[in-house]
C-alpha positions in Angstrom: 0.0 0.0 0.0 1.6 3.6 -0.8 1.2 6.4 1.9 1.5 10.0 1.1 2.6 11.3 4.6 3.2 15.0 4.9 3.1 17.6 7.4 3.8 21.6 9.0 0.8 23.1 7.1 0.9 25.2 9.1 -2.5 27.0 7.8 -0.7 27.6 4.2 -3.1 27.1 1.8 -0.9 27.7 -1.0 1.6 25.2 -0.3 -0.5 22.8 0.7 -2.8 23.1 -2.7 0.7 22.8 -4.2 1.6 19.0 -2.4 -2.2 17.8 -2.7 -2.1 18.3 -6.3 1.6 16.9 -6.3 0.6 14.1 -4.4 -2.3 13.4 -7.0 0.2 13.5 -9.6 2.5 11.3 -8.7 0.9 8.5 -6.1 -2.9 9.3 -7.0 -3.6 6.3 -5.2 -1.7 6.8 -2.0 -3.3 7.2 1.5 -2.5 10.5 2.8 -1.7 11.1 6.3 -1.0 14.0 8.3 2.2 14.5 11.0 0.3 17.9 12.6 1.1 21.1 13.0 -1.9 21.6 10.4 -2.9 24.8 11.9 -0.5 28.1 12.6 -0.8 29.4 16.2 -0.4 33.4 16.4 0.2 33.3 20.1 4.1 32.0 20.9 5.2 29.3 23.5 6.2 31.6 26.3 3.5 34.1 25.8 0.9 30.8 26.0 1.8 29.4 29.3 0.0 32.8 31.1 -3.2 33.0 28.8 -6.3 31.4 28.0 -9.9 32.0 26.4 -8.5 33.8 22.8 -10.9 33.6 20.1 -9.9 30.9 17.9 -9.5 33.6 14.8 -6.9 35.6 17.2 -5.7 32.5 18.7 -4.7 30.6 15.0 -4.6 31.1 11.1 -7.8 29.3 10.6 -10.1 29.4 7.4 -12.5 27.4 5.8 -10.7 27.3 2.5 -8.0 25.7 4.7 -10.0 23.4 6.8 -11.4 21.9 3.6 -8.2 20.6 2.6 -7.7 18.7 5.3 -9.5 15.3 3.8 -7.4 13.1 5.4 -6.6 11.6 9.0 -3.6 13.3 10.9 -2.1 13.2 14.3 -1.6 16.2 16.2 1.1 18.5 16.5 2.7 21.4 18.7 0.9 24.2 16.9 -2.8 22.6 17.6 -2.0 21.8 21.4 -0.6 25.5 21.9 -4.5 26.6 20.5 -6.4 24.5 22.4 -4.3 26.0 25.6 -4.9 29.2 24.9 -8.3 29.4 23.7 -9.5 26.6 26.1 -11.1 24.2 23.2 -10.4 20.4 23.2 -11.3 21.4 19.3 -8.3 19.2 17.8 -8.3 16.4 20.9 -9.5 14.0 18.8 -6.5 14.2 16.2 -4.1 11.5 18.0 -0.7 11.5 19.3 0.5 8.8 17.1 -0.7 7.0 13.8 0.3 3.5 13.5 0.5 2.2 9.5 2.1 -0.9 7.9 5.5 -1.0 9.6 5.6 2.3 10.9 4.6 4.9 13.3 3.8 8.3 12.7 4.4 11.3 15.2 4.8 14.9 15.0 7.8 14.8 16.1 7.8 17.6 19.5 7.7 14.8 21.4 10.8 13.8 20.9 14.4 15.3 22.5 16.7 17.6 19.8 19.9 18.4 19.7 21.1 22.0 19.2 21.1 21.3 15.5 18.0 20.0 15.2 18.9 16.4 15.4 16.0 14.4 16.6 17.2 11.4 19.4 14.7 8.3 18.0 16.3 5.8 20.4 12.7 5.5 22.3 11.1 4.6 19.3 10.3 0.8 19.4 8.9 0.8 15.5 11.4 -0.2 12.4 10.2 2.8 10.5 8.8 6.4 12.5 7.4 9.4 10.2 7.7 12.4 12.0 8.0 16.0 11.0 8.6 19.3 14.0 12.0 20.9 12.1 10.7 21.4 8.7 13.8 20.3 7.7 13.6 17.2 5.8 15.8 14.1 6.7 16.5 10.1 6.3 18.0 8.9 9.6 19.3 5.2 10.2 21.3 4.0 13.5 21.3 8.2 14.6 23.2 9.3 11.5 21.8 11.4 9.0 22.1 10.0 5.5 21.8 11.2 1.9 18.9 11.4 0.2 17.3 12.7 -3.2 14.1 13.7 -4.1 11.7 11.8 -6.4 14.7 8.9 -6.2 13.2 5.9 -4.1 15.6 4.4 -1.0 15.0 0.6 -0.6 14.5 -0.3 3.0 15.8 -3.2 5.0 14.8 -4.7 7.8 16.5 -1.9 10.0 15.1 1.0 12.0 15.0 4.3 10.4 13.7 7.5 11.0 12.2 9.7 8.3 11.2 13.8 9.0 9.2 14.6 5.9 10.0 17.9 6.2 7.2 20.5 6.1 4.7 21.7 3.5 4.9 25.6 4.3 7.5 27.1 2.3 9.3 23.9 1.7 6.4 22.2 0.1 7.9 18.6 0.7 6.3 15.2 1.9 6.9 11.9 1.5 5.6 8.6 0.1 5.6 5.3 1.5 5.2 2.0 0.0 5.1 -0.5 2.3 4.5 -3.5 -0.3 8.0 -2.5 -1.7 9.3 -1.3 1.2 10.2 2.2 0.0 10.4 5.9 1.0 10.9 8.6 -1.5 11.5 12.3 -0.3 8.9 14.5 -3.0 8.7 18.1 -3.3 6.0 20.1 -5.0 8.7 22.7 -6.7 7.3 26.3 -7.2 
């Protein structure tokens, strides 16, 4: 089966038209899957530990024409747990912390610890493959090292643990497929 897993929308409607109808076509079949951070939260981390009760429009980038792109199941990220703090909603509770697929786990990807250069430390993930997203910088990880990659060139997996950050739709406009019958990953990007 081929998963189209992307993620860090970040309310950019734009960028995400761009990867939908990049993701149509080039894996019109796939699933698609989101790693959070759909929505962009106005209010910052420090400013949000001391308020609550903002309107969701002064609280978060949130439209309609947004919201009905997102036709696909997602877990939730950073940005949609800062607005439900500070405007008080359990709107996006039922999004999940973690998506398990055919030999993989997705997360956003906050949960985990980061180096100073953005390195995520996977060790506590238990399954062979985890999708994740949080740097919006795309990566292939295997054993803790970072390895090369291209885009649109499939890597063949082995029975190994990796880690995968798909990078992020806004600006970047990247994602990832996944087909777990061949047991690839290939890094895609919608170019502008």
């Amino acid at each position: 089966m081929q998963y189209a897993i992307l993620g860090d929308l970040h309310s950019s409607v734009d960028d995400t038209k761009a990867v939908l109808r990049n993701i149509h076509e080039n894996a019109e079949n796939a699933t698609i899957l989101g790693l959070g951070d759909l929505y962009e939260c106005k209010i910052g981390k420090k400013k949000a530990k001391d308020v609550s009760g903002i309107p969701l429009d002064e609280a978060a980038v949130y439209s309609n024409e947004f919201k009905q792109l997102l036709q696909f199941p997602s877990v939730r990220g950073n940005q949609e747990e800062r607005i439900m703090k500070v405007t008080g909603s359990d709107m996006f509770l039922t999004l999940p912390e973690f998506i398990e697929i055919e030999g993989a786990e997705l997360i956003h990807g906050h949960q985990f610890k980061w180096s100073s250069d953005w390195k995520p430390f996977l060790e506590q993930i238990e399954a062979p493959i985890v999708f994740f997203g949080h740097s919006h910088s795309a990566a292939f990880y295997r054993k803790g090292n970072k390895k090369d990659f291209q885009y649109g060139q499939p890597i063949q997996l082995k029975k190994k643990k990796y880690g995968v950050n798909v990078g992020s739709v806004i600006e970047n406009r990247e994602w990832c497929l996944y087909d777990s019958n061949e047991q690839t990953i290939t890094f895609m990007k919608a170019y502008k």
